[in-house]
HTML snippet that shows the backbone in 3Dmol.js (N, CA, C, O; Angstrom):
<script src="https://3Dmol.org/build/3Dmol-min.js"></script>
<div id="view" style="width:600px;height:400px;position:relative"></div>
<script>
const pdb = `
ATOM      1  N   UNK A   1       0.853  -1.173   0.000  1.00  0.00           N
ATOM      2  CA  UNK A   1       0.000   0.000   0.000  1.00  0.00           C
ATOM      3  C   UNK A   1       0.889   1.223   0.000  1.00  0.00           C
ATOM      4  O   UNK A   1       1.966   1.357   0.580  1.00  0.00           O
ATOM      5  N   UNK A   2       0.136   2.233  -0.880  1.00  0.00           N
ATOM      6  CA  UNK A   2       1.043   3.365  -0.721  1.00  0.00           C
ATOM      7  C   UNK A   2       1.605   3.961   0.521  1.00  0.00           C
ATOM      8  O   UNK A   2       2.104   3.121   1.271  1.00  0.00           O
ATOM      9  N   UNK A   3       1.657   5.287   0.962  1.00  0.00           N
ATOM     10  CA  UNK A   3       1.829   5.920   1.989  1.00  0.00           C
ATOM     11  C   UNK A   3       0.967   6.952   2.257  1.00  0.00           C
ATOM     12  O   UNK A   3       1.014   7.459   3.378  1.00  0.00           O
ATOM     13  N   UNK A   4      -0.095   7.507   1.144  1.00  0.00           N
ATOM     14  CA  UNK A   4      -0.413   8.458   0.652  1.00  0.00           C
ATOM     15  C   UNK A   4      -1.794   7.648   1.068  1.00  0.00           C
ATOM     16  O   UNK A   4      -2.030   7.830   2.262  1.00  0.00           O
ATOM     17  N   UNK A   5      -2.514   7.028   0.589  1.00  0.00           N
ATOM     18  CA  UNK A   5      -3.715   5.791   0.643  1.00  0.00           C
ATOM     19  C   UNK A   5      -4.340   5.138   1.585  1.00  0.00           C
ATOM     20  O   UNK A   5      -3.850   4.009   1.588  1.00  0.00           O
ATOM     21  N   UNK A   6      -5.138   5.218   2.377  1.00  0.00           N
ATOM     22  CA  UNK A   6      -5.807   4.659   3.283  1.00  0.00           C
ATOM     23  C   UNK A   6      -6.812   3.569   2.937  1.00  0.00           C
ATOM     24  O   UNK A   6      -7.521   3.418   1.942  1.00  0.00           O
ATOM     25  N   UNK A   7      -6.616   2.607   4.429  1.00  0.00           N
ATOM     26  CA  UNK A   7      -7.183   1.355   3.848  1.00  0.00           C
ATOM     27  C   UNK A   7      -8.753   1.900   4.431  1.00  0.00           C
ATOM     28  O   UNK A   7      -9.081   2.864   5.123  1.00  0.00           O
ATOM     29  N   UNK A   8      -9.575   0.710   3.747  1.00  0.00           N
ATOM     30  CA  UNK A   8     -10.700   1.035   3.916  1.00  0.00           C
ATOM     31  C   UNK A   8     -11.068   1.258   5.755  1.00  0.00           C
ATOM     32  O   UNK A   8     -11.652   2.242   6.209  1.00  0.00           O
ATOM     33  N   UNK A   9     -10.638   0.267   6.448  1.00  0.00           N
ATOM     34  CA  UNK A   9     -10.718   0.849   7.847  1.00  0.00           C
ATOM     35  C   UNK A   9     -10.164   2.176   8.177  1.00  0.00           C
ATOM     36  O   UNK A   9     -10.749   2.898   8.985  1.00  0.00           O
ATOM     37  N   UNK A  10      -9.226   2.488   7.682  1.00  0.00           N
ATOM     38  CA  UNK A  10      -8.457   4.031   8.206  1.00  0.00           C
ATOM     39  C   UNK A  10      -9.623   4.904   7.301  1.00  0.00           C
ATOM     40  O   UNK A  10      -9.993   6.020   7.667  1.00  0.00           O
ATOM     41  N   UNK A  11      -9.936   4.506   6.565  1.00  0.00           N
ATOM     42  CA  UNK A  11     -11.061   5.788   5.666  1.00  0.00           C
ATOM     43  C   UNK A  11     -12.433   5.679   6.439  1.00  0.00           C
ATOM     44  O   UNK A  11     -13.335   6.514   6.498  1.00  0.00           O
ATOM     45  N   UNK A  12     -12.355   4.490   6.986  1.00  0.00           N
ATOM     46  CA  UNK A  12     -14.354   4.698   7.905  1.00  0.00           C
ATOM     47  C   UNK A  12     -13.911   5.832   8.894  1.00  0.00           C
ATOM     48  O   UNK A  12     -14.452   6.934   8.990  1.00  0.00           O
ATOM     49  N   UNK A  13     -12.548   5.254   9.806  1.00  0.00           N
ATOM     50  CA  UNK A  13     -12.695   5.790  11.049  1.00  0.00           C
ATOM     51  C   UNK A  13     -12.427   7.345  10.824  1.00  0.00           C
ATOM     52  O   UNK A  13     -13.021   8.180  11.506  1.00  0.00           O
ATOM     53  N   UNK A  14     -11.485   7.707   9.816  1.00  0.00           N
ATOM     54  CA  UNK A  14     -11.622   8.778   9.507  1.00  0.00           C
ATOM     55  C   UNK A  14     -12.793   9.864   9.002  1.00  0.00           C
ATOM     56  O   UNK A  14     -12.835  11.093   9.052  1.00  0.00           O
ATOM     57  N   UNK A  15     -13.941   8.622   8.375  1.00  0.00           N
ATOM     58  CA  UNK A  15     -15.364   9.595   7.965  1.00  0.00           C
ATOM     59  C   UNK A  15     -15.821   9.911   9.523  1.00  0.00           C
ATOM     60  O   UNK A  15     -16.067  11.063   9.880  1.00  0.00           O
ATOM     61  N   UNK A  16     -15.914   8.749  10.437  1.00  0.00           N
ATOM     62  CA  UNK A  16     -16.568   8.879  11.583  1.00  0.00           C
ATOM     63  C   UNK A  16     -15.803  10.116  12.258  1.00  0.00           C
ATOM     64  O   UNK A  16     -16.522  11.105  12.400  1.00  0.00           O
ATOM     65  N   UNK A  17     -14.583  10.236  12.665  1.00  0.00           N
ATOM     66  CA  UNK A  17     -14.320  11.051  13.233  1.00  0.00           C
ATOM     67  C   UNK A  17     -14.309  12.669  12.666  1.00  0.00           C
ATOM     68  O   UNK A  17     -14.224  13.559  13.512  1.00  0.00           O
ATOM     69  N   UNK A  18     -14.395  13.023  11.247  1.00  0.00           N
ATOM     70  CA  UNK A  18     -14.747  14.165  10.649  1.00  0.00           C
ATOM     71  C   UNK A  18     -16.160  14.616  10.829  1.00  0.00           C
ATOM     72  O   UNK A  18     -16.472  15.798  10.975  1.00  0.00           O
ATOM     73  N   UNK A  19     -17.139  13.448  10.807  1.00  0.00           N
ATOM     74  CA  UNK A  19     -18.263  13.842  11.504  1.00  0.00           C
ATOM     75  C   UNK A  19     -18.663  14.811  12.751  1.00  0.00           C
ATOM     76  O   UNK A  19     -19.340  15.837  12.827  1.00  0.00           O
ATOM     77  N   UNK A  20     -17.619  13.676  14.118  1.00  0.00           N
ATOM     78  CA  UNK A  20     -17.314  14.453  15.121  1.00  0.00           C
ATOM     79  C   UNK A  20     -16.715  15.899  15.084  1.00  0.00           C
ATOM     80  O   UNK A  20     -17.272  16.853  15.627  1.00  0.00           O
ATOM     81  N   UNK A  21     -15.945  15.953  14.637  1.00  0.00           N
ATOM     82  CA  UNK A  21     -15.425  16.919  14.892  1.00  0.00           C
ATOM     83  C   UNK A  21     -14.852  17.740  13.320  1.00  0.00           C
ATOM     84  O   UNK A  21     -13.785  17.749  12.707  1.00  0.00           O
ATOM     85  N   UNK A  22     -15.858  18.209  13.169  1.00  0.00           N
ATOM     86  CA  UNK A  22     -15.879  18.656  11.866  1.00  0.00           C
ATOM     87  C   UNK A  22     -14.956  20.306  11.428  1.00  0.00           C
ATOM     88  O   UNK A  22     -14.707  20.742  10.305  1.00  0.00           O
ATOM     89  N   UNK A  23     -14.708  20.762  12.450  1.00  0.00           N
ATOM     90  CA  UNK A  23     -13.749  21.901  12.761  1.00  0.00           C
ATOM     91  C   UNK A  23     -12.276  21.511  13.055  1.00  0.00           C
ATOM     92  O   UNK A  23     -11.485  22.416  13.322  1.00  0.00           O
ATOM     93  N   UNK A  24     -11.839  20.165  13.022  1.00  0.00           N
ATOM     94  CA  UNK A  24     -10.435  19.842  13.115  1.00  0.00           C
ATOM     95  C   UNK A  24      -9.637  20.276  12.050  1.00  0.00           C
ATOM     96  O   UNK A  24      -9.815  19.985  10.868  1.00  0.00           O
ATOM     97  N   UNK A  25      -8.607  21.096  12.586  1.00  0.00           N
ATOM     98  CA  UNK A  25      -7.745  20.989  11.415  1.00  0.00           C
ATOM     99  C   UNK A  25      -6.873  20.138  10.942  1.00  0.00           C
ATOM    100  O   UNK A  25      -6.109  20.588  10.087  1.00  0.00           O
ATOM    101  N   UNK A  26      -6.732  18.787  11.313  1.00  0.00           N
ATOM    102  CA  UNK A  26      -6.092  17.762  11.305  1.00  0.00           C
ATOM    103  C   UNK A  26      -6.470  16.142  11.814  1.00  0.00           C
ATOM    104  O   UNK A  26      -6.305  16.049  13.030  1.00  0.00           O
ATOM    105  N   UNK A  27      -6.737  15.404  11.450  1.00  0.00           N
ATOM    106  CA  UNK A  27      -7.148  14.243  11.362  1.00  0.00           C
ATOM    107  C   UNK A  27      -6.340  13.325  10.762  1.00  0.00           C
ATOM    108  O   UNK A  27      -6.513  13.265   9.544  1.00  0.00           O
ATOM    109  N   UNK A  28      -5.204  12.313  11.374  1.00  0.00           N
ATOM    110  CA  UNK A  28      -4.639  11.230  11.034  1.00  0.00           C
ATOM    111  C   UNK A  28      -4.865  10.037  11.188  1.00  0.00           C
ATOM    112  O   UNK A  28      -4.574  10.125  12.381  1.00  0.00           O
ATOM    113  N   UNK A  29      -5.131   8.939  11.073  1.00  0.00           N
ATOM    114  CA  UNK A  29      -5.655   7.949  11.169  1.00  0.00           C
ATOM    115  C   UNK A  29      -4.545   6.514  10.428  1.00  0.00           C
ATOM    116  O   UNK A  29      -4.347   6.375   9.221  1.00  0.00           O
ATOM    117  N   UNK A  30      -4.049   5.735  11.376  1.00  0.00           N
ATOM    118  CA  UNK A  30      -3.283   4.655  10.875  1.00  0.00           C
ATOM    119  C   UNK A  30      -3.533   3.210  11.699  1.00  0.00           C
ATOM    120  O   UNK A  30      -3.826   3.037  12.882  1.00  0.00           O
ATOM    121  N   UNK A  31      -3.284   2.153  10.520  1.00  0.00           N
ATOM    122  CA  UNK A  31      -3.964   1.052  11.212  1.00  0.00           C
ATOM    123  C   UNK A  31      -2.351   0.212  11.611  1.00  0.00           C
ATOM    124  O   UNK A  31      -1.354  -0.242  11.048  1.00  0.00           O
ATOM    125  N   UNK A  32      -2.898   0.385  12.866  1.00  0.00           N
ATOM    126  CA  UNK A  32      -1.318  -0.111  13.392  1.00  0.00           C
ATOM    127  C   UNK A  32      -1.448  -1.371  14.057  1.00  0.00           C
ATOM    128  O   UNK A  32      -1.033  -1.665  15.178  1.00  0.00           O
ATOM    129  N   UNK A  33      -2.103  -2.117  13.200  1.00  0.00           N
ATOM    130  CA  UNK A  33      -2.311  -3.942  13.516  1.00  0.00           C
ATOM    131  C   UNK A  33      -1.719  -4.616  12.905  1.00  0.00           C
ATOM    132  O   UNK A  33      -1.618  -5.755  13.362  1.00  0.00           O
ATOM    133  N   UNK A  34      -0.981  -4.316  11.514  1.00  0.00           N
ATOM    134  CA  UNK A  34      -0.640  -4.926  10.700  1.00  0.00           C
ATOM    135  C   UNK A  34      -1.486  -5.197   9.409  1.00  0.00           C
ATOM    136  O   UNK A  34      -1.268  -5.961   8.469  1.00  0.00           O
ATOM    137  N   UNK A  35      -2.563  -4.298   9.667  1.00  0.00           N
ATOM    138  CA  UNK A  35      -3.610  -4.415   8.541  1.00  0.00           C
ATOM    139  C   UNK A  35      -4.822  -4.665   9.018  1.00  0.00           C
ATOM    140  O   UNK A  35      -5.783  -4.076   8.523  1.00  0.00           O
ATOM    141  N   UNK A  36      -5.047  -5.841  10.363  1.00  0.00           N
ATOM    142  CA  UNK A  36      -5.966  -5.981   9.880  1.00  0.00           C
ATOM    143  C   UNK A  36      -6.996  -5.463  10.882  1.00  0.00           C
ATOM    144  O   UNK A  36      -7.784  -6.223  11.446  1.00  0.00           O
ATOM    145  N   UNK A  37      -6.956  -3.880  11.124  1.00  0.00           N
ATOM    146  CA  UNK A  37      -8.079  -2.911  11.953  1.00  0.00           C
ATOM    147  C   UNK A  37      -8.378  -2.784  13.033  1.00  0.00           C
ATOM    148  O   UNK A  37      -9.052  -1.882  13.530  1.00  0.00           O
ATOM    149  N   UNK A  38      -7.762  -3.958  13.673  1.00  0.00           N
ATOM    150  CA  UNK A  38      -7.857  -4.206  15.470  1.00  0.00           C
ATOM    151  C   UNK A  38      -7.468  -2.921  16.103  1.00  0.00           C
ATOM    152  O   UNK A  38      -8.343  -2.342  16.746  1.00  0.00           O
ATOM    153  N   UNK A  39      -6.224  -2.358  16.014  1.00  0.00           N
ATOM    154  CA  UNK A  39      -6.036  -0.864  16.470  1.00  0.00           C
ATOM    155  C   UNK A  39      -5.562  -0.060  15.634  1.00  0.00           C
ATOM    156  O   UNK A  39      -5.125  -0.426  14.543  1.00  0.00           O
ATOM    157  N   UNK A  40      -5.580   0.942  15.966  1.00  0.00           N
ATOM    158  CA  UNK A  40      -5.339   2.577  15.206  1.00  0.00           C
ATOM    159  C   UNK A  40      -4.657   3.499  16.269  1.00  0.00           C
ATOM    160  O   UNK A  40      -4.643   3.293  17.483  1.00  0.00           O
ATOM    161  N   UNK A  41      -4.242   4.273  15.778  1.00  0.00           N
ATOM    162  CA  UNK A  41      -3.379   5.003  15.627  1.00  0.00           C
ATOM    163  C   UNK A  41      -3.663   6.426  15.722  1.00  0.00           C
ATOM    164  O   UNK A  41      -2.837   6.911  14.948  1.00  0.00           O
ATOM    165  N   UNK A  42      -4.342   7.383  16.212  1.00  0.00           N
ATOM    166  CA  UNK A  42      -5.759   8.357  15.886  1.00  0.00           C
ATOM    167  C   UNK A  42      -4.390   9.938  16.228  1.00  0.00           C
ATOM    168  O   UNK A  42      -3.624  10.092  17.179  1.00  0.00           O
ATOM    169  N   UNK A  43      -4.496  10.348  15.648  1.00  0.00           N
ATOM    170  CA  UNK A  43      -4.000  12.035  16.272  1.00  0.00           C
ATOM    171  C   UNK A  43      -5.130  13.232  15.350  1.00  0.00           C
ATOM    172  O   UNK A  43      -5.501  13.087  14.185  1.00  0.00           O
ATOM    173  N   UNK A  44      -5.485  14.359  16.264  1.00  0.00           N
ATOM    174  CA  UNK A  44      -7.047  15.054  16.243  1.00  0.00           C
ATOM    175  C   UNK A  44      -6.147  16.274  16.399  1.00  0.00           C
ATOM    176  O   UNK A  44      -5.665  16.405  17.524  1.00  0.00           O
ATOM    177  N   UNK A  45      -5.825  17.202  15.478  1.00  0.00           N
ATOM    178  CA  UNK A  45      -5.818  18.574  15.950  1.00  0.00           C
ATOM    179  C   UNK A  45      -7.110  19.546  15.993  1.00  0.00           C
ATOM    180  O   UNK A  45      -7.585  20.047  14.974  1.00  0.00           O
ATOM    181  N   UNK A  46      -7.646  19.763  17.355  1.00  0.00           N
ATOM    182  CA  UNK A  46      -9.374  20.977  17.170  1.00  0.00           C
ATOM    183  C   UNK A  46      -9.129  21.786  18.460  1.00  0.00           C
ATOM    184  O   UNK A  46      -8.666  21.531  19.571  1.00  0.00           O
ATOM    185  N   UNK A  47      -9.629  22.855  17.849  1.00  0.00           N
ATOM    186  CA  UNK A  47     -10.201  23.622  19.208  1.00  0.00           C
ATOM    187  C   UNK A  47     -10.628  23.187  20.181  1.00  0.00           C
ATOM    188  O   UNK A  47     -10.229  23.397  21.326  1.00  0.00           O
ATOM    189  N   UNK A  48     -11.320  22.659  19.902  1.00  0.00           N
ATOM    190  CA  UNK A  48     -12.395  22.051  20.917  1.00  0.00           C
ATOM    191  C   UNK A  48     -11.137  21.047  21.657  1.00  0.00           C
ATOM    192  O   UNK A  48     -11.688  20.291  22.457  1.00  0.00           O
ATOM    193  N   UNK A  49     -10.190  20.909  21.634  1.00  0.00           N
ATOM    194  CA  UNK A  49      -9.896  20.389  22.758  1.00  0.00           C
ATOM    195  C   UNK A  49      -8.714  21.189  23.649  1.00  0.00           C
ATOM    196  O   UNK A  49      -7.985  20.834  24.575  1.00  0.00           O
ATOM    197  N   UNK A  50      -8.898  22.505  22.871  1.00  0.00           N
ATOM    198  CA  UNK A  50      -8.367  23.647  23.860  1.00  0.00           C
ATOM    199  C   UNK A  50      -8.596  23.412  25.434  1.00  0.00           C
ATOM    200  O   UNK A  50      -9.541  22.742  25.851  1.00  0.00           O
ATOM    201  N   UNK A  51      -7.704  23.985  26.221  1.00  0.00           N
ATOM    202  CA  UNK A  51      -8.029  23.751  28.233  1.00  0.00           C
ATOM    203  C   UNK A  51      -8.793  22.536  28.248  1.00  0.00           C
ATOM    204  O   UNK A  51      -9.668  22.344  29.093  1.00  0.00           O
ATOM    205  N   UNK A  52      -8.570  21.893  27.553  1.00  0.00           N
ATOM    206  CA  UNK A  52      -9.448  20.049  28.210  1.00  0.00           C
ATOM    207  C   UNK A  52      -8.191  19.198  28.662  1.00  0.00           C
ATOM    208  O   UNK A  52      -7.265  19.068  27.861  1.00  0.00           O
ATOM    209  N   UNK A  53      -8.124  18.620  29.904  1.00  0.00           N
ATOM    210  CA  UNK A  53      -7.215  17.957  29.953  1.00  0.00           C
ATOM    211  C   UNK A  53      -7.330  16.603  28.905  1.00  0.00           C
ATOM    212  O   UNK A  53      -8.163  16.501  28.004  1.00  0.00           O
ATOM    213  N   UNK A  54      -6.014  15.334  29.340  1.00  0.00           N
ATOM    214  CA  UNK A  54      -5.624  14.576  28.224  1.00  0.00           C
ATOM    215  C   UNK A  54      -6.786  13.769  28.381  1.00  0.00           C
ATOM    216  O   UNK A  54      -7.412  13.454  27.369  1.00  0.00           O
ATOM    217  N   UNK A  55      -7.198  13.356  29.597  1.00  0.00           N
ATOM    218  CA  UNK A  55      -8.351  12.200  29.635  1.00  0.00           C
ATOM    219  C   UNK A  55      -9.521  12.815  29.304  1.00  0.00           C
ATOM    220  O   UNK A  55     -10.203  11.961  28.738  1.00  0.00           O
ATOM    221  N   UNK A  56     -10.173  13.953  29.364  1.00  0.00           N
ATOM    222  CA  UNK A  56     -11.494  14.413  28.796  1.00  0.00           C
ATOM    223  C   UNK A  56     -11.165  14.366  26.847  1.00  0.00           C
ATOM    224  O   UNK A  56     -12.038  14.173  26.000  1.00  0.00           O
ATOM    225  N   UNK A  57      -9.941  14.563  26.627  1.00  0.00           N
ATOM    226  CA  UNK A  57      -9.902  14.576  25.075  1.00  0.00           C
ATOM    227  C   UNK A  57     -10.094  13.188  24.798  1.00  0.00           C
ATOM    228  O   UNK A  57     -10.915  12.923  23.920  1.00  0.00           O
ATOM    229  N   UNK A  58      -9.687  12.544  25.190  1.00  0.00           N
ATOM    230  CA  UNK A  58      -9.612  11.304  25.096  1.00  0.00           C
ATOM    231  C   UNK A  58     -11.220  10.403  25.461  1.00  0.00           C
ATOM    232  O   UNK A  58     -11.599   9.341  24.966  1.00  0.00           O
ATOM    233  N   UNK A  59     -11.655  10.944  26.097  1.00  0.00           N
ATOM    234  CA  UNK A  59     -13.354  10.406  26.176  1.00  0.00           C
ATOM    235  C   UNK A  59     -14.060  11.306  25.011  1.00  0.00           C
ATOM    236  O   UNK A  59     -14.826  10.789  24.199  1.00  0.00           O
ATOM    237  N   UNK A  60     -13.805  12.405  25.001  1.00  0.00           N
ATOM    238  CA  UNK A  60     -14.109  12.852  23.859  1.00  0.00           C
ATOM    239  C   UNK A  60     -14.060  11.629  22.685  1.00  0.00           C
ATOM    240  O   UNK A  60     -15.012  10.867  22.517  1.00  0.00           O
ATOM    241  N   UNK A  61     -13.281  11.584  22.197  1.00  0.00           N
ATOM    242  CA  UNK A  61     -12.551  10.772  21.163  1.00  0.00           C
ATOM    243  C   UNK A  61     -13.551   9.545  20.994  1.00  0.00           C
ATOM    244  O   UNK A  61     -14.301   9.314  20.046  1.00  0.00           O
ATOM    245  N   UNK A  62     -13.324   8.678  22.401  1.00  0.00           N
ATOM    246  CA  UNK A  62     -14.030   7.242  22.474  1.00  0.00           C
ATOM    247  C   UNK A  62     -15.408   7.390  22.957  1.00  0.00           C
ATOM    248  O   UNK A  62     -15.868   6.319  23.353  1.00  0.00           O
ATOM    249  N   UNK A  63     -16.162   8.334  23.040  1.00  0.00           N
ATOM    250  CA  UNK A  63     -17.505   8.225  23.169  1.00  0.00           C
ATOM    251  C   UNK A  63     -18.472   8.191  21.686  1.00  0.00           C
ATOM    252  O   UNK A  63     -19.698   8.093  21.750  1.00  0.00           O
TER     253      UNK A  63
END
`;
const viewer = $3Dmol.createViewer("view");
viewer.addModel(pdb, "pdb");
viewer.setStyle({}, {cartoon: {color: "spectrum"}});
viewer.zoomTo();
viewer.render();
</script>
């Protein structure tokens, strides 16, 4: 796979999370299982998580 190209799991979680947070200026998404989607890899640059500490961003994220 390229480097440039996302697999179809890195492209859902990425629709889902543009949903959320649709004011991010940054959204990365990598499947760091070896392919096959079990975990990811997530980094979110937004406002919205301005003065929030790490664990409220982070429930953010997984809710």
């Amino acid at each position: 796979r390229s480097f440039t190209s996302q697999t179809d799991g890195e492209a859902r979680v990425t629709r889902v999370l543009r949903e959320k947070f649709p004011r991010a200026s940054a959204i990365k998404v990598v499947d760091i299982s070896g392919g096959c989607g079990a975990m990811y890899e997530i980094h979110i640059e937004s406002e919205e998580f301005r003065e929030k500490r790490t664990v409220q961003q982070h429930q953010m994220v997984n809710q």
